[in-house]
VEXDREN-2710 file (C-alpha; in Angstrom, 1 decimal):
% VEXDREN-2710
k/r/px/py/pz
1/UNK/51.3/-3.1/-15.3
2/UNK/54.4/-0.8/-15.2
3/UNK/53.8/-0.1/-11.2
4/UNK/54.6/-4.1/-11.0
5/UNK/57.3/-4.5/-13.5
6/UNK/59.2/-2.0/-11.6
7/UNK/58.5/-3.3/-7.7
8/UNK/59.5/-6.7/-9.3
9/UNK/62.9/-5.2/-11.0
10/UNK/64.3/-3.7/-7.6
11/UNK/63.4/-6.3/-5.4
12/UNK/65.1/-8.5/-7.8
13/UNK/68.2/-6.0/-8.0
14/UNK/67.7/-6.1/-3.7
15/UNK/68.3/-9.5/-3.4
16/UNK/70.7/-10.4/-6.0
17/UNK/72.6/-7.5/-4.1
18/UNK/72.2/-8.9/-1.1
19/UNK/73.0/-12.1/-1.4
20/UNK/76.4/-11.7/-4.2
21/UNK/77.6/-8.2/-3.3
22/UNK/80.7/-7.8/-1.6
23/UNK/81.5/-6.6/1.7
24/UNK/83.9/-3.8/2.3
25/UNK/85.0/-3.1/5.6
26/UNK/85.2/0.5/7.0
27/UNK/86.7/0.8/10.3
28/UNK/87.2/3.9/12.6
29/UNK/89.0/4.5/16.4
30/UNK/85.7/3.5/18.2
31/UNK/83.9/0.6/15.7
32/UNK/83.8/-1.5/12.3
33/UNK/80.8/-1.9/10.1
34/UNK/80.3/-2.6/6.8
35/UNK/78.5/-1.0/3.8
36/UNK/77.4/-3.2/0.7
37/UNK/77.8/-2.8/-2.6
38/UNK/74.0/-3.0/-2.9
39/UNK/73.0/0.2/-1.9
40/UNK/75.6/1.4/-4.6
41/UNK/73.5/-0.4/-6.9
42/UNK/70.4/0.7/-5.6
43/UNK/71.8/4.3/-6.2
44/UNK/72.7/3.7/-9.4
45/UNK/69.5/2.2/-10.3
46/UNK/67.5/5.0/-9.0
47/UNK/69.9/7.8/-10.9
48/UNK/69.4/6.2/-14.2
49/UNK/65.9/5.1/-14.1
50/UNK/65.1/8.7/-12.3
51/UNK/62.2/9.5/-15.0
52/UNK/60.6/5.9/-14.8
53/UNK/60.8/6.0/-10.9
54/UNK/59.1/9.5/-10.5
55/UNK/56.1/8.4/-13.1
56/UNK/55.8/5.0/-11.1
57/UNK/54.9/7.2/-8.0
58/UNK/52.9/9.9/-9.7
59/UNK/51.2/6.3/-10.8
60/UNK/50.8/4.9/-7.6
61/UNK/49.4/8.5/-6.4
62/UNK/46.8/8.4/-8.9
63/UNK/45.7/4.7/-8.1
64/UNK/46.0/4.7/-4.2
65/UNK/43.2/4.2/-1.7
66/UNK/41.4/7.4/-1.7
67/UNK/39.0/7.7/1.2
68/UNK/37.0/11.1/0.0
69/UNK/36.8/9.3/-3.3
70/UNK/35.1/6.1/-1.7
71/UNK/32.8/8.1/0.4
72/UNK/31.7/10.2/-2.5
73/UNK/31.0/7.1/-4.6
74/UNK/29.0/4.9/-1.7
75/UNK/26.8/8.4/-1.0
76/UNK/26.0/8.4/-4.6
77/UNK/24.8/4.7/-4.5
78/UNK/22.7/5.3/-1.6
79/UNK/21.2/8.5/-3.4
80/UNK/20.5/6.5/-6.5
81/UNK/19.2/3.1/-4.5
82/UNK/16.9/5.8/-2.2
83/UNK/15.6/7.9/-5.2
84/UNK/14.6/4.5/-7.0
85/UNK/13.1/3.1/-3.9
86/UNK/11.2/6.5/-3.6
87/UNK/10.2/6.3/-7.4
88/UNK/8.8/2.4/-6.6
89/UNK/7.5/3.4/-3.5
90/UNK/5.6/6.4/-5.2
91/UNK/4.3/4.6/-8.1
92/UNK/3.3/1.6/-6.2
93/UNK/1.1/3.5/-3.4
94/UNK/-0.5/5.3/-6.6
95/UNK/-1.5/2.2/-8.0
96/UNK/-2.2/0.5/-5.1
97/UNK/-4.8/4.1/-4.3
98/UNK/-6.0/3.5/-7.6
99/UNK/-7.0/0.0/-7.3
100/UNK/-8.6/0.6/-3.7
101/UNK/-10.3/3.5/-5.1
102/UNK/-11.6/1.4/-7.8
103/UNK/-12.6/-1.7/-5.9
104/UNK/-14.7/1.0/-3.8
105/UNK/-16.6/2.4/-6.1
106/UNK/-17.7/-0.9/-7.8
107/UNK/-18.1/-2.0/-4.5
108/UNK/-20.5/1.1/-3.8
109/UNK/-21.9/0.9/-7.1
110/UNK/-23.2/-2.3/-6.7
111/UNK/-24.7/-1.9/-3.4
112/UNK/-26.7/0.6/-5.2
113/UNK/-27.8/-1.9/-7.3
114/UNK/-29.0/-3.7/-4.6
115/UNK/-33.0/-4.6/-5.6
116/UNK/-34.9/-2.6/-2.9
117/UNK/-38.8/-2.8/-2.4
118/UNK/-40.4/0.6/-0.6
119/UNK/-42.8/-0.1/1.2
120/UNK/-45.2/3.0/2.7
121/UNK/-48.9/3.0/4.3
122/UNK/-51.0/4.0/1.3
123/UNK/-52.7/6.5/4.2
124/UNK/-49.7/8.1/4.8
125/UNK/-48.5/11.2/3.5
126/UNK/-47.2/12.1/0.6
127/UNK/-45.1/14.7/0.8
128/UNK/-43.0/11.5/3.3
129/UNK/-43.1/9.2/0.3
130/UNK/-41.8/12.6/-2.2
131/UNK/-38.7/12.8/0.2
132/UNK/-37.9/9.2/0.3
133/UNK/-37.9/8.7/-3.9
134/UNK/-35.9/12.3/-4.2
135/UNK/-33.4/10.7/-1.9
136/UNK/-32.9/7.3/-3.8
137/UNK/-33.0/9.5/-7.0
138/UNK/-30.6/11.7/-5.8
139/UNK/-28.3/9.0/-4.4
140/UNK/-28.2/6.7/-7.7
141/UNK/-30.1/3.9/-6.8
142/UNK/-31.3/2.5/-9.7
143/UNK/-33.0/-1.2/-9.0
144/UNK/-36.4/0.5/-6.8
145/UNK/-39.9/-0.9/-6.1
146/UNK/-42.3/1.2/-4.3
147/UNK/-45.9/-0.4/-3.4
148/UNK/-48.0/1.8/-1.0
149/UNK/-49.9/-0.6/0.8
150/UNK/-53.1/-0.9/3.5
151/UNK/-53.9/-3.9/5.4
152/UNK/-53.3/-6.6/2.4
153/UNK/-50.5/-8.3/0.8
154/UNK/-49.6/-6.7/-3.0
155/UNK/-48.4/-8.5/-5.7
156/UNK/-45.0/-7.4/-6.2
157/UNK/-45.0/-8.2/-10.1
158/UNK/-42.3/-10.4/-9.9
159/UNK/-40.1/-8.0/-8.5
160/UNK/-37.0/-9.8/-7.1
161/UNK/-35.5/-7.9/-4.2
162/UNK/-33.2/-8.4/-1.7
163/UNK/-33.9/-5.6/0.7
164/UNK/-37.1/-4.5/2.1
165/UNK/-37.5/-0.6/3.0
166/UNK/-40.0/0.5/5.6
167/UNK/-40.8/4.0/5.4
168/UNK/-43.0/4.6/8.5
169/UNK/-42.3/8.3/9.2
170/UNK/-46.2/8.9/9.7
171/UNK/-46.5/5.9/12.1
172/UNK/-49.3/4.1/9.7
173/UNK/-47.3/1.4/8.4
174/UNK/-48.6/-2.3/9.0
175/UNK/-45.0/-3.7/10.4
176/UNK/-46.7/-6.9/10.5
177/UNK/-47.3/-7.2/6.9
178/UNK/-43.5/-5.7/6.7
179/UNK/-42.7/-9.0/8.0
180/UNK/-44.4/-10.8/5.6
181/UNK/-43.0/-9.0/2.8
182/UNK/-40.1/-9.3/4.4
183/UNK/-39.9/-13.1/4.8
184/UNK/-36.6/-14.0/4.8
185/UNK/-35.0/-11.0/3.9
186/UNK/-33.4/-7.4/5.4
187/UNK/-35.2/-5.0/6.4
188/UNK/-34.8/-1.1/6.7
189/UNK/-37.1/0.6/9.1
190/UNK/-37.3/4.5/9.2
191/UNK/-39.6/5.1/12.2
192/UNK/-39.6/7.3/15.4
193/UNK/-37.6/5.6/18.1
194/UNK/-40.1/2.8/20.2
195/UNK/-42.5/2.2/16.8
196/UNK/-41.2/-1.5/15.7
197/UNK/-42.3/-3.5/18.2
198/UNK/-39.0/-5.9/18.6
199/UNK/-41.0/-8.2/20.7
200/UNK/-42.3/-10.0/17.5
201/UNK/-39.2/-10.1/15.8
202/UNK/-37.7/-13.9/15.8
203/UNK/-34.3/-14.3/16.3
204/UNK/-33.3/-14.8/12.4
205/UNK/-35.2/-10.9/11.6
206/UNK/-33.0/-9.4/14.9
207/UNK/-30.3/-10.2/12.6
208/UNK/-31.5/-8.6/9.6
209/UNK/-33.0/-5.4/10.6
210/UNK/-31.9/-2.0/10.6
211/UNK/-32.9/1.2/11.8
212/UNK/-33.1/5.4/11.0
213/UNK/-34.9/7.1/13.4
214/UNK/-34.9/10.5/11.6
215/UNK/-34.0/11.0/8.3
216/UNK/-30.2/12.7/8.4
217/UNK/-29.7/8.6/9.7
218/UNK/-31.2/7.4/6.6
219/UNK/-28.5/7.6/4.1
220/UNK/-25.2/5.9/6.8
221/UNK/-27.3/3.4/8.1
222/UNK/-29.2/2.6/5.0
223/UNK/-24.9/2.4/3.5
224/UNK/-24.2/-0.3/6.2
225/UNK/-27.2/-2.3/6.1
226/UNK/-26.5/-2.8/2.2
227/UNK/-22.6/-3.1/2.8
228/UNK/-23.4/-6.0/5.6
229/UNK/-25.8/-7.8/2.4
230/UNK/-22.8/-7.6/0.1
231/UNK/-20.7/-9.7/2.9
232/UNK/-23.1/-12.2/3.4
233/UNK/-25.6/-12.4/0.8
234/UNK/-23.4/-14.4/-1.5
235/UNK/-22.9/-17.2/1.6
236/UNK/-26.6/-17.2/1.8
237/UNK/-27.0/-17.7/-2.2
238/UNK/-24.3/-20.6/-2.6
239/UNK/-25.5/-22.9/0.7
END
């Protein structure tokens, strides 16, 4: 408020100068020109206000544009806005993993759920039938039927299931009555390559079958076969 008080007295003190002061003439040999009494003024207003003038400058020093001072300020802005978009960014991913990581293992978890019947030739090995329940076991598959069967349908016991597994490592299996059993549903065949005979498969099975020729295929392509049910089983269940 000073800084203007003063600009505002000695322009005033300019003008009024200017316009009333009076002229004196100074003349030499070569020229004439004249000095006004303004400057006088000015002088005198600068000698007596001496004090004031010097703290108006220091003043105007203190409040001028400072270039290192806006540099210094902005970088400290962008260091706060980047450390809170890192923060944000940080904490949102983590969530965000969180969430996915969640959503997979319910998803996984509920593939595992998926009813299963296991179906094996009751003339077939057992130590083949062993391997197959220590894998599900093993694996946390919880909702399991197994029925060893021969040449006939089983009753199932009511046993809804949504999958049907065909272990056929001895080559004994009926695949026939598979199909029946099967009906409508998925199947999982575990079988040496060339033993389902996909001549007497219709166009709707093709769709729904699945296939591990050895057993280190069992547990990736026994994942997508239930992964492929969980997209379009509920489609099937709500037409």
């Amino acid at each position: 408020m000073n800084y203007f008080k003063y600009v505002l007295t000695l322009w005033m003190i300019l003008l009024v100068n200017l316009t009333w002061g009076q002229n004196t003439p100074i003349q030499d040999s070569a020229t004439s020109f004249y000095i006004t009494s303004s400057e006088d003024s000015l002088l005198a207003f600068l000698n007596a206000n001496k004090a004031d003038v010097k703290s108006l400058i220091n003043d105007y020093k203190s409040y001028r544009f400072n270039w290192a001072q806006l540099t210094s300020t902005l970088a400290g802005l962008i260091l706060l806005f980047g450390l809170t978009w890192k923060l944000w960014l940080s904490g949102w991913l983590k969530n965000h993993i969180q969430e996915k990581a969640k959503d997979l293992a319910d998803n996984l978890m509920e593939m595992k759920d998926t009813p299963i019947l296991v179906l094996s030739s009751a003339a077939g090995k057992s130590t083949n039938d062993a391997f197959i329940a220590n894998y599900f076991e093993n694996k946390k598959f919880k909702n399991l039927k197994y029925l060893k069967i021969g040449s006939e349908l089983k009753d199932t016991e009511g046993f809804k299931y949504k999958l049907v597994f065909a272990n056929n490592e001895d080559g004994l299996l009926d695949k026939n009555l598979v199909r029946k059993y099967a009906g409508d549903k998925a199947i999982f065949y575990l079988g040496k390559a060339g033993t389902w005979d996909y001549a007497q498969d219709d166009t709707e099975t093709q769709k729904k079958i699945n296939y591990a020729n050895s057993r280190a295929q069992i547990h990736g392509n026994l994942m997508s076969t239930l992964q492929f049910l969980s997209l379009t089983q509920p489609k099937i269940e709500n037409a």
